[in-house]
C-alpha positions in Angstrom: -1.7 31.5 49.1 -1.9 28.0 49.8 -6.1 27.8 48.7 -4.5 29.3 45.4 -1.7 26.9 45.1 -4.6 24.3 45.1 -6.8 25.8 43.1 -4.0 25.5 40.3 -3.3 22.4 41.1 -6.8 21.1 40.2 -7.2 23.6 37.4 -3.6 21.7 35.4 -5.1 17.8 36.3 -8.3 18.6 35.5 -7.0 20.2 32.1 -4.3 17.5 31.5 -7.5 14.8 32.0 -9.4 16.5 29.3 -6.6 16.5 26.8 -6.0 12.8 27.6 -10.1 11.8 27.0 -10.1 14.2 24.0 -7.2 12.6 22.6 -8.8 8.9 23.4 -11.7 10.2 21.8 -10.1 11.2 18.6 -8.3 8.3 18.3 -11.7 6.0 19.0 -13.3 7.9 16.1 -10.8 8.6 13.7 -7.4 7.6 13.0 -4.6 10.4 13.0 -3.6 9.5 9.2 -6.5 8.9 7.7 -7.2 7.1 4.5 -4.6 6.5 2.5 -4.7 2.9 1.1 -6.8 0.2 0.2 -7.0 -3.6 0.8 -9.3 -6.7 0.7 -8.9 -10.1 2.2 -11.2 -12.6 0.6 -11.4 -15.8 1.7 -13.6 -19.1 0.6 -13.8 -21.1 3.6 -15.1 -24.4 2.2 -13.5 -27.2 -0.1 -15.2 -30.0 -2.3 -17.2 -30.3 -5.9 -20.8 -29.5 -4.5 -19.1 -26.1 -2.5 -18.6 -24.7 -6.2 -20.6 -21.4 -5.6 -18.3 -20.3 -3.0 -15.3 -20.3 -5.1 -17.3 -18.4 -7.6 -18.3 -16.1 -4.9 -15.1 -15.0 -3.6 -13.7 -15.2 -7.3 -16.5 -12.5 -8.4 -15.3 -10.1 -5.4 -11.9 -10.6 -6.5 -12.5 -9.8 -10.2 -14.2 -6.9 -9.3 -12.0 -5.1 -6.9 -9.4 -5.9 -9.3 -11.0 -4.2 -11.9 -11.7 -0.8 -9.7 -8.0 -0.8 -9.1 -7.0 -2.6 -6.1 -3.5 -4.6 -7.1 -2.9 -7.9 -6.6 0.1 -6.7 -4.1 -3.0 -5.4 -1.5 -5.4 -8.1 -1.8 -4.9 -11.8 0.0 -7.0 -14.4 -1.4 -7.5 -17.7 0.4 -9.3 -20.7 -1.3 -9.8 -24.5 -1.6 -8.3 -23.9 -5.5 -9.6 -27.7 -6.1 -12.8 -26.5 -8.6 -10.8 -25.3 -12.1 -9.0 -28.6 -12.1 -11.5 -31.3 -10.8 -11.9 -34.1 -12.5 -15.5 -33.4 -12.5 -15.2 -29.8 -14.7 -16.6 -30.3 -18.0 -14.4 -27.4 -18.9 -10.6 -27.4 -17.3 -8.8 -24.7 -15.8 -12.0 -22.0 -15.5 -14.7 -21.4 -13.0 -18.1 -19.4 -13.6 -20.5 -17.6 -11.8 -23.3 -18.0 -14.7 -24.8 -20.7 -16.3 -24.4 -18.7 -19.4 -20.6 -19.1 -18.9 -19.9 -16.0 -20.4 -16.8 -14.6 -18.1 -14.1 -17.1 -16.6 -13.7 -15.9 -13.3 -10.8 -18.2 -12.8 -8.7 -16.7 -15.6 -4.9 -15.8 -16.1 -4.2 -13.2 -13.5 -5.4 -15.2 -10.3 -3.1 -15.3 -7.9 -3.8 -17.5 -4.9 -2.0 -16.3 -2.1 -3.6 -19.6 0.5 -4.9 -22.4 -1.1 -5.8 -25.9 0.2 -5.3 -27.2 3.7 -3.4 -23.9 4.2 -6.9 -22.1 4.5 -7.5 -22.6 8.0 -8.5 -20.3 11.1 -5.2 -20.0 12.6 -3.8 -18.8 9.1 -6.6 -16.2 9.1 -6.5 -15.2 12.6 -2.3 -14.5 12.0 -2.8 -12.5 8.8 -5.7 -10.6 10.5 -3.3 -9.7 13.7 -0.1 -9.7 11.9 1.1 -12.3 13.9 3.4 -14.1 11.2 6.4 -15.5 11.3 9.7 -13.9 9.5 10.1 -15.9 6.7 6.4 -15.6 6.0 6.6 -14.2 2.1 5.0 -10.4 1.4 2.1 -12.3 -1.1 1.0 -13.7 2.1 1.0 -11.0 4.7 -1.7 -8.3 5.4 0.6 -5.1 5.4 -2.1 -2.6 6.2 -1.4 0.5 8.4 -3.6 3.0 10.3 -4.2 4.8 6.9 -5.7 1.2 5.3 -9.7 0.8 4.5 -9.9 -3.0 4.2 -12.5 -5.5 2.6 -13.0 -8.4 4.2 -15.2 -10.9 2.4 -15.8 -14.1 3.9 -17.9 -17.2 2.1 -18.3 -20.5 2.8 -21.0 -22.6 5.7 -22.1 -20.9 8.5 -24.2 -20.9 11.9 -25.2 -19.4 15.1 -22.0 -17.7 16.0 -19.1 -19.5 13.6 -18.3 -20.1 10.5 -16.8 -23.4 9.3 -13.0 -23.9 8.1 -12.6 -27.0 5.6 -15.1 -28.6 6.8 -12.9 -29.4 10.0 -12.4 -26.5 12.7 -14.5 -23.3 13.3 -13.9 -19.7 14.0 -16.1 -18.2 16.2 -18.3 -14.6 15.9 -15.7 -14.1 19.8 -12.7 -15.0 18.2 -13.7 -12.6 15.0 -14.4 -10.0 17.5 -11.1 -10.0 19.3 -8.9 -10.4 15.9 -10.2 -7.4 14.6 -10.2 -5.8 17.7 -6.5 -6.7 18.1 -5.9 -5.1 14.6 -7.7 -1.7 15.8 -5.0 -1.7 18.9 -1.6 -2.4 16.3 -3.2 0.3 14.5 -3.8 -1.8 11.7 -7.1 -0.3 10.1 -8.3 2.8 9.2 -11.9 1.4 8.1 -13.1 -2.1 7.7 -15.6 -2.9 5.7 -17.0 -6.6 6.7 -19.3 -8.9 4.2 -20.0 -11.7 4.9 -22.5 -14.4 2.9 -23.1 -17.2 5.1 -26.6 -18.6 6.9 -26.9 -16.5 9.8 -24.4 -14.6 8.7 -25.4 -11.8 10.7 -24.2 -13.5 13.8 -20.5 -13.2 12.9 -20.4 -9.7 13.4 -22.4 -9.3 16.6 -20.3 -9.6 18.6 -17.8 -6.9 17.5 -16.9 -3.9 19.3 -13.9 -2.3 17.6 -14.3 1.1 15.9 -14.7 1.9 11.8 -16.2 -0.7 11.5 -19.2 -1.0 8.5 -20.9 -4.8 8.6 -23.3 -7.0 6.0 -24.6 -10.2 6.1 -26.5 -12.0 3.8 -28.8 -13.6 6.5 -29.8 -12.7 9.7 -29.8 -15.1 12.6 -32.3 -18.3 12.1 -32.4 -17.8 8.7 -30.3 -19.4 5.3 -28.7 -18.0 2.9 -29.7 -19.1 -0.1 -28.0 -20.1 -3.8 -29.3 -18.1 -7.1 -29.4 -20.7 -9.9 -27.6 -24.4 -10.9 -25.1 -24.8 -14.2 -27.1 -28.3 -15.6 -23.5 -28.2 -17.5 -21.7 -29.2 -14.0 -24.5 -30.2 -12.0 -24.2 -28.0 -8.9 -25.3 -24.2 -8.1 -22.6 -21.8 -9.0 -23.4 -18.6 -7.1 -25.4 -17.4 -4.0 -28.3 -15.1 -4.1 -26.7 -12.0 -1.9 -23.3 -12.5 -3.6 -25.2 -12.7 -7.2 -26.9 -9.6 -6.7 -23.8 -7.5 -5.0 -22.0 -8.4 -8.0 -25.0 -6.6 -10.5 -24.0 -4.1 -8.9 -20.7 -3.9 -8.5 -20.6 -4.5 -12.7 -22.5 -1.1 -12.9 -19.2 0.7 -10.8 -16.6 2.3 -12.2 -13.4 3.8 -10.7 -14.6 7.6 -10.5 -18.1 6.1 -9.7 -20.1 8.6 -7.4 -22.0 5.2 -6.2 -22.0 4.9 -2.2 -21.7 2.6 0.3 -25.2 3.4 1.5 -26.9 2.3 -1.8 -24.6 -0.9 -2.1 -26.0 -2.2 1.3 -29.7 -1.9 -0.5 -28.7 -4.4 -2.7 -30.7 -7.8 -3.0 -33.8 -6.7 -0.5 -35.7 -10.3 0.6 -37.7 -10.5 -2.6 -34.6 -11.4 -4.1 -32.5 -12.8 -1.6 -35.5 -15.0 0.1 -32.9 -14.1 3.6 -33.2 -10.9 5.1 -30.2 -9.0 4.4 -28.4 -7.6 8.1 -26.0 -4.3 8.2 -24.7 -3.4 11.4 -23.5 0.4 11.4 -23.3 1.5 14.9 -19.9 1.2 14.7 -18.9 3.2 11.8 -19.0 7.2 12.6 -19.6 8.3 8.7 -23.0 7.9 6.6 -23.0 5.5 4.2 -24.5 7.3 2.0 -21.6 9.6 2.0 -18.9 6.9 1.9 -17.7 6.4 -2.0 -17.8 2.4 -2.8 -14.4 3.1 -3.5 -13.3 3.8 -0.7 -13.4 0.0 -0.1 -13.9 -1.7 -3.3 -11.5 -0.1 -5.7 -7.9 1.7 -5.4 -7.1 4.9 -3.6 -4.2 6.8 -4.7 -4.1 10.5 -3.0 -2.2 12.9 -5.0 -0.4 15.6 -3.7 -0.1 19.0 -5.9 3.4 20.6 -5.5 3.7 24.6 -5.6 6.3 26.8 -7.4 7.9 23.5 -8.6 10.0 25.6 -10.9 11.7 26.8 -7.8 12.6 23.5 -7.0 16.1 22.1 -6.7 16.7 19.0 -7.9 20.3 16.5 -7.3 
């Protein structure tokens, strides 16, 4: 009697263990509500005239998720904001990402949610963790959930293991790490997709080790990342190779595109880039190649179909 009264004993813990590391497991891989919105954070981490190609980076990426459907409500954009209006613009109030000037980049819907000296790594780091104070307006939080795929999309100077703020602090690949990580542990994220152009950008993302997480770099470490082509009408280069060529193809991506995640991180191979392009997927439990581009650059809206409606009562 007393063998079997053991015997049970052993049989429930070792069954309650399995339920807990199944349940640990689940929750490693795969959030419990699945996807069920969409946002981007896009930040330009550099200021002054001759850093116009990263404000036309980070305004391309915002243009384009725009345009695939992600609202103004769901993305944060942080930048310098000193290019449309320097005194050095040949052309006030616009900012382009080709010499041939055809599409203002820096038009009428912009909306700035952290511009100036209020684009700094604390800032980041608190709208990353949702660490904010109260009186901190909605424009400027990151309201994301354990349903929410987010884009983040960072530009700006770069090295071994940081990236440069302003031109006066750093944030380290460590201190990237542990934000996101903190962010997987609020249940804050259902995906993140991380891009990143930057010399040795790959170096930023190294160092994570939070789930659902997909990761690009326009350099790997040791190497530059390199601009595309100079505007002789302002005098400086207006774009960077790896953020050029994302953007051809993000121009060839509609909303109901069937274009994935797998072919996007093709894009600009060295013959273009001149920097070897890094992806880091080991993190991330889905193929690319199955993942729609929507699912992080444009809007997701799930729609529920309701049955016998006509049976419905309504007050």
């Amino acid at each position: 009697m007393l063998l079997i009264t053991v015997f049970s004993c052993i049989l429930f813990i070792f069954n309650v263990n399995c339920d807990f590391n199944s349940k640990a497991l689940e929750r490693f891989g795969e959030n419990s509500k699945g996807h069920t919105n969409n946002w981007a954070v896009l930040v330009d981490t550099s200021r002054f005239w001759f850093n116009y190609r990263h404000v036309a980076n980070v305004l391309s990426i915002y243009r384009s998720v725009k345009r695939l459907g992600i609202p103004d409500s769901q993305i944060v954009l942080m930048i310098a904001d000193d290019m449309a209006c320097n005194p050095r613009n040949p052309r006030p109030g616009t900012v382009f990402n080709n010499a041939k000037q055809h599409i203002n980049v820096y038009g009428d819907d912009v909306e700035v949610d952290y511009r100036g000296y209020e684009v700094t790594v604390e800032n980041f780091v608190r709208l990353l963790t949702g660490r904010l104070p109260p009186e901190i307006p909605r424009s400027k939080q990151l309201l994301t959930d354990e349903g929410s795929n987010i884009l983040i999309y960072l530009t700006g100077h770069g090295g071994d293991g940081f990236l440069k703020f302003q031109d006066s602090e750093e944030i380290t690949s460590q201190e990237m790490a542990d934000a996101i990580e903190q962010m997987w542990q609020k249940q804050r994220y259902n995906e993140i997709f991380f891009m990143i152009d930057t010399c040795q950008a790959a170096s930023m993302y190294e160092k994570f080790y939070s789930p659902n997480i997909l990761a690009v770099g326009s350099s790997l470490v040791g190497e530059d990342s390199l601009s595309h082509h100079v505007d002789p009408a302002i005098g400086v280069y207006i774009i960077d190779r790896y953020t050029f060529y994302a953007l051809e193809f993000l121009e060839n991506v509609g909303p109901n595109s069937k274009r994935t995640m797998g072919e996007f991180l093709q894009v600009c191979p060295k013959r273009d880039c001149i920097s070897t392009v890094g992806v880091r997927r080991d993190l991330f439990r889905r193929n690319p190649f199955q993942v729609p581009i929507t699912d992080f650059f444009g809007s997701f809206r799930p729609v529920k179909l309701l049955k016998n409606i006509h049976n419905e009562t309504f007050n």
